[in-house]
C-alpha positions in Angstrom: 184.8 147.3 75.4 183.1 148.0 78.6 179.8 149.6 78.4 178.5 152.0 80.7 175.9 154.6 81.9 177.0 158.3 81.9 175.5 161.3 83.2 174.6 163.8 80.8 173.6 167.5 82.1 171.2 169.2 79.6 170.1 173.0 79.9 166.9 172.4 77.8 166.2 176.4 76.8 169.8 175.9 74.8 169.2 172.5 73.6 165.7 172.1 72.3 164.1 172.8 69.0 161.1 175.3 69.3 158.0 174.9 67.6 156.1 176.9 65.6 152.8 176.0 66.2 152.6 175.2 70.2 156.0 178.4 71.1 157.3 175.4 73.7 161.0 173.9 73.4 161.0 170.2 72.0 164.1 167.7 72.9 164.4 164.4 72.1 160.5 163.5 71.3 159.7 165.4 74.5 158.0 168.9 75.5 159.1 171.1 77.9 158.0 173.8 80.0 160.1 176.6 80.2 159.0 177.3 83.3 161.8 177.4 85.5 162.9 174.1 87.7 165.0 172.3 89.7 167.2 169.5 87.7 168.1 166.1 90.1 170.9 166.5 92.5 173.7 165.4 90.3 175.9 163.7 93.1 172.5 161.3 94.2 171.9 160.3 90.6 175.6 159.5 89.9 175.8 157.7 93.1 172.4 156.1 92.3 174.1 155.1 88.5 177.1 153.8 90.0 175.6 151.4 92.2 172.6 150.3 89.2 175.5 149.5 86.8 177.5 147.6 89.5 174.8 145.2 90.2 173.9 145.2 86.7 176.3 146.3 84.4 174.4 147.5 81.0 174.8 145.3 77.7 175.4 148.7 75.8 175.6 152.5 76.7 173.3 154.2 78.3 173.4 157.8 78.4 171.3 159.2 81.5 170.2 163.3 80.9 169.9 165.4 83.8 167.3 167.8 82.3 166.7 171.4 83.9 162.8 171.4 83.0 159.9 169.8 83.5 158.5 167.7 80.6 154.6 168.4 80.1 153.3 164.9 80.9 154.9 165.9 84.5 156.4 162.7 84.9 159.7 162.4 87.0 161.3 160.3 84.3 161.5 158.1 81.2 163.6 155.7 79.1 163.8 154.9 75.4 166.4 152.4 73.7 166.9 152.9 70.1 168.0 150.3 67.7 169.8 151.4 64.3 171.0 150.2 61.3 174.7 151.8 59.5 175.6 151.4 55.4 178.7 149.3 55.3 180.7 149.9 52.1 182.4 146.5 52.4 179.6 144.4 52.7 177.4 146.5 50.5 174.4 146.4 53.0 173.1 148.2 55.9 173.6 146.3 59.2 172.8 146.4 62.9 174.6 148.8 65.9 174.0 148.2 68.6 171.4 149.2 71.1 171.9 152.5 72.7 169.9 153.5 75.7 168.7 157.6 76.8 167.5 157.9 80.1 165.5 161.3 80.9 165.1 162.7 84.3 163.0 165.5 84.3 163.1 169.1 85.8 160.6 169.6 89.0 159.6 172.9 90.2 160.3 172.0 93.7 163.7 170.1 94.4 163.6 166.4 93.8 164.0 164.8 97.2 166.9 162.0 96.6 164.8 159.3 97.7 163.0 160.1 94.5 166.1 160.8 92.4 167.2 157.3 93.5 164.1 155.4 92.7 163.4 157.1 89.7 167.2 156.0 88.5 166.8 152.6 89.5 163.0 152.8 87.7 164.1 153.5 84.4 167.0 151.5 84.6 165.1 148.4 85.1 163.3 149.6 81.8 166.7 149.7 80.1 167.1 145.5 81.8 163.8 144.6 80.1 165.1 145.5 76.5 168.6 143.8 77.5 167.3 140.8 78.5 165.2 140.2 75.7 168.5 140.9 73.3 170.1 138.8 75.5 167.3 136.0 74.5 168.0 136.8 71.0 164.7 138.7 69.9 164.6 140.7 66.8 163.8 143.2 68.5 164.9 145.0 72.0 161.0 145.7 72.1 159.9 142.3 72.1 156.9 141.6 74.0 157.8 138.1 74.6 159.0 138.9 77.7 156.3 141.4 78.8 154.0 138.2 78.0 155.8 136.1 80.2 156.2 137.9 83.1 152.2 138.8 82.9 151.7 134.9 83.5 154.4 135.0 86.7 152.8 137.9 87.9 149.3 137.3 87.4 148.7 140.2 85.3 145.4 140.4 83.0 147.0 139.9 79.6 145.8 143.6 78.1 148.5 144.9 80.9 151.3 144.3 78.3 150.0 147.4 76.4 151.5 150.9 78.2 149.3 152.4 80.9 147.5 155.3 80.1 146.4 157.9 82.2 145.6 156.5 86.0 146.5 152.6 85.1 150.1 153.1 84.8 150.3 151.4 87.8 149.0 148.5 86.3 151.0 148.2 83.1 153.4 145.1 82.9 156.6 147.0 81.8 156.3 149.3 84.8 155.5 146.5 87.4 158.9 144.9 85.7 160.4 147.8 86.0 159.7 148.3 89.6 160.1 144.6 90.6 163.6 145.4 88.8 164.3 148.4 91.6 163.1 146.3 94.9 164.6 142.3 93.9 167.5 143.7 91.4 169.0 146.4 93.2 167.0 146.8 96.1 166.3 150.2 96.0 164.1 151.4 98.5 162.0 148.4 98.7 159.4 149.0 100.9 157.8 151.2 98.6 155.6 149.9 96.0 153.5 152.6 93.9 151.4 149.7 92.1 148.0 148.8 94.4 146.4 145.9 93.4 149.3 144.1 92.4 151.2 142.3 95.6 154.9 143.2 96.1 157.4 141.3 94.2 159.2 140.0 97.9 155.8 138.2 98.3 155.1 136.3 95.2 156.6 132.8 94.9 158.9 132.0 92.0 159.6 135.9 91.3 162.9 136.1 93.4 164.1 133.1 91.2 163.1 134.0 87.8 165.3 137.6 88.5 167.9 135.4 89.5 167.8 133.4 86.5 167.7 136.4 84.1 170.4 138.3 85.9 172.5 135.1 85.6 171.4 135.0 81.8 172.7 138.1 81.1 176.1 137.9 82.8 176.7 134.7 80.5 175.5 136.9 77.5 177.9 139.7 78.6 180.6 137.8 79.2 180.0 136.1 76.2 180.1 139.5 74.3 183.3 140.7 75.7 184.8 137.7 74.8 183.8 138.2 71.1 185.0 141.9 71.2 188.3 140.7 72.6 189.1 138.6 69.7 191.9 140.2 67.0 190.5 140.9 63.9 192.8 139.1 61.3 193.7 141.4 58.2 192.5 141.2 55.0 195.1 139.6 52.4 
């Protein structure tokens, strides 16, 4: 089975939940204005989503959601990968599925220019990479830190940066300077711009091109690896 990214359009006034205490429309752990705005351009993010999954093809499906409002924390985007567990009658014992990834663009009020559609695609993806990678290493978990511990060390990062940035540090949060590093040495998504000062840009620090090179390599091994599996005939019961 081949997985994939796929585009999602979501009107959010017909698919959210509406509180009763705050009267704003809920979808998916977010909030929403209702105010009306502009979703992405849907032919730049399924260009931009085309190319992503060619250089890196996902481990597991990812479903990106074009959303036509603006979620309240007014960022342009976010990610979430969620792990699950299903009852199997046979075995008499719940056991794992496998990852599945949601991407979120959000709404703007003011159209999205594509350069922002693209890097916001290419962004969250690389969020989506981190949790791969570490399945691909065989954590537990797709949340692992391991690997955000890691790549604090390659990048020089103080080790509190492993935690999510809050307000005005995002910039210096270890999963979105992976992220990022992800756009500009993965996929190469408009690579001259870097939204993280303080930290140098990943085409400038020594080691960083290889250690992408390596993981990218690791996870084409795991992939093909996990095709190969899936491939196999499942002999019948007798």
């Amino acid at each position: 089975m081949t997985n994939s990214i796929t585009v999602r359009q979501v009107s959010i006034m017909d698919s959210a939940e509406w509180s009763w205490r705050d009267g704003r429309p809920h979808w998916r752990g977010g909030v929403y204005d209702p105010f009306p705005a502009y979703p992405h351009d849907l032919a730049v993010v399924t260009s931009a989503v085309e190319y992503v999954q060619e250089c890196c093809p996902p481990l597991w499906d990812v479903d990106l959601h074009v959303l036509d409002r603006e979620e309240v924390a007014r960022s342009n985007a976010a990610t979430d990968t969620r792990e699950g567990k299903q009852w199997d009658e046979a075995a008499g014992a719940w056991v794992p599925q496998p990852p599945h990834g949601d991407i979120m663009l959000s709404g703007k009020r003011i159209p999205p220019h594509p350069s922002v559609t693209r890097y916001a695609v290419g962004h969250e993806y690389g969020h989506q990479v981190q949790c791969m990678i570490s399945h691909a290493r065989g954590a537990k978990s797709v949340h692992d830190k391991a690997i955000l511990t890691e790549y604090v060390a390659l990048r020089g990062l103080p080790a509190e940066s492993v935690a999510p940035g809050l307000g005005g540090t995002w910039h210096a949060a270890a999963a979105e300077v992976f992220a990022c590093d992800f756009r500009v040495l993965a996929v190469g998504i408009d690579p001259q711009y870097w939204p993280h000062p303080g930290v140098p840009h990943p085409g400038t620090v020594e080691g960083l091109a290889g250690w992408w090179d390596q993981a990218l390599a690791d996870l084409t091994t795991f992939r093909t690896a996990q095709d190969a599996a899936e491939a196999e005939p499942i002999e019948a019961a007798v």
